[in-house]
N, C-alpha and C positions, 0 to 999 in steps of 0.2 A: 743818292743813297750811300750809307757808308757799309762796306763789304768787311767782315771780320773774323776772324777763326779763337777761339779760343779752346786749350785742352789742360786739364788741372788732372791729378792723379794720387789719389792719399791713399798713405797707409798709416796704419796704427795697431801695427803687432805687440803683443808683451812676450818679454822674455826675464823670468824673475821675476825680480826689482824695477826691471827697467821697462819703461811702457813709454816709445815714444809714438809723436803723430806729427806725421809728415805731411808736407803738402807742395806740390812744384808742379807747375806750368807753365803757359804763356800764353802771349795775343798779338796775333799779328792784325792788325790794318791794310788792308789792300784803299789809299784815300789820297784822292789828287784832288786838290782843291784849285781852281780858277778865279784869279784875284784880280782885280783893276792895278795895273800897274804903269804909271807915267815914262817910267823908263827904258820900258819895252818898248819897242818899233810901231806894234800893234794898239801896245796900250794894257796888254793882257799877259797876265803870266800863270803856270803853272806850276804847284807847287806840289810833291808827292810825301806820301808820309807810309811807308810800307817796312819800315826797321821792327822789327818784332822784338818784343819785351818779355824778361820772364823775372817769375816768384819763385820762390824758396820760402816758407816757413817748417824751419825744422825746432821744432820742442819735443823737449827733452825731459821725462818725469821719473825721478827714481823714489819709491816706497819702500819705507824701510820699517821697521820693528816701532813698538811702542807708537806708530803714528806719527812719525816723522818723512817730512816728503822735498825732496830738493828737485829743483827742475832749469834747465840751462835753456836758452830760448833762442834762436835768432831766427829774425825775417830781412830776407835778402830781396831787393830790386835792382834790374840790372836796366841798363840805357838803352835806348828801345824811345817809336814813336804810339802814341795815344792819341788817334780820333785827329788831331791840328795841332798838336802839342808833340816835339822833338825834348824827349829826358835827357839830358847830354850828362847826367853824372850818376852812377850805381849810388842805392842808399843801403844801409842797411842798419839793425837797430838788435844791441844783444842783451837779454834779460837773464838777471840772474833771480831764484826765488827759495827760500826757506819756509819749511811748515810746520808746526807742531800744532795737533789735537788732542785735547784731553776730554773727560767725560763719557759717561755711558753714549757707544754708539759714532762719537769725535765730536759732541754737540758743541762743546765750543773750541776756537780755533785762531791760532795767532799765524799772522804771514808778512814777512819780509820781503819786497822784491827791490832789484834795484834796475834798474830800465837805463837803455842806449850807455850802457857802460863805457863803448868805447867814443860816445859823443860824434857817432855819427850821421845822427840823424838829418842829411842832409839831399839838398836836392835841387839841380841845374834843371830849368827847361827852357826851353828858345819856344816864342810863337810864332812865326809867319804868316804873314797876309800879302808877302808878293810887295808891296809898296810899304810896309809896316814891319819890321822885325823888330819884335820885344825879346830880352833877356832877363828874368828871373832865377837869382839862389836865392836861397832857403835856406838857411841855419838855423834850424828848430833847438832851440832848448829842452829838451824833455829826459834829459840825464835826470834822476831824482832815485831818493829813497821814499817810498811808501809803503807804514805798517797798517796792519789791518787786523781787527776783531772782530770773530764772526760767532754768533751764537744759534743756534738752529734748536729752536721748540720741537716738542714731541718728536724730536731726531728718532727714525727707526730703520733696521736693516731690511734690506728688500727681501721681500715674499718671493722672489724668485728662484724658484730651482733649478734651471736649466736642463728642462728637463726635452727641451723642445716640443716637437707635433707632439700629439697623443698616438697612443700606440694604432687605435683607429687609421687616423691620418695616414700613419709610417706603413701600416698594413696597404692602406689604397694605393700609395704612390710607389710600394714596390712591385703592385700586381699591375700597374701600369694602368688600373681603370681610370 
């Protein structure tokens, strides 16, 4: 059986303009794997894999006048082990994005992003089988510009008031029945 903890923790406060959403945790693996190995004495070796990994996704969204929205992105991975799999190098990937809506409601909508600005979407892992050790990088290409036209029919503002419980409900749950 493989033994694992994982804890993530978001938030997404607004202040203003600024409305970000966060997201950061990790995963540890508690995983020893027992492989057939020629070189061992036994024949057998042990291999653990218990380095704990963490995320970072921090976006970034600022709203401004007229419907215009810029938002600054990045998702962080740091080196840490996965399940049989050792990450031996942090990746991370930063977006940049431009928005303007126009039309009753923002129905339609132009968007610019440009993704792994800094080109590094990259990624070392080592696999271990005890008699077999593999080595994989990864140099992802995924630097790019891509624009995008969105048009939204019978686009309408939400019917929501915020008005919460009904006044019923707020009555029950203050008299504690």
């Amino acid at each position: 059986p493989v033994r694992n903890l994982a804890i993530f923790l978001s938030a997404n406060p607004t202040w203003g303009v600024y409305s970000p959403s966060w997201t950061i945790g990790g995963q540890k693996f508690w995983n020893t794997m027992t492989y057939d190995d020629p070189r061992s004495d036994t024949g057998k070796t042990d291999v653990t894999f218990t380095k704990p990994i963490f995320f970072f996704d921090l976006n970034n969204t600022f709203r401004f006048k007229h419907s215009w929205q810029l938002e600054a992105n990045a998702n962080i991975q740091t080196k840490g082990d996965v399940l049989n799999f050792r990450i031996l190098s942090p990746s991370y990937n930063i977006r940049f994005v431009v928005q303007k809506c126009w039309l009753k409601n923002d129905a339609l909508c132009l968007r610019a992003s440009i993704s792994d600005v800094f080109q590094r979407s990259v990624q070392d892992m080592a696999h271990d089988c005890g008699f077999f050790y593999a080595l994989q990088k990864t140099r992802s290409r995924s630097h790019r510009l891509d624009i995008s036209i969105r048009y939204t029919f019978n686009a309408q503002k939400s019917k929501y008031k915020g008005t919460g419980a009904g006044k019923a409900e707020q009555q029950r749950m203050s008299n504690g029945n």
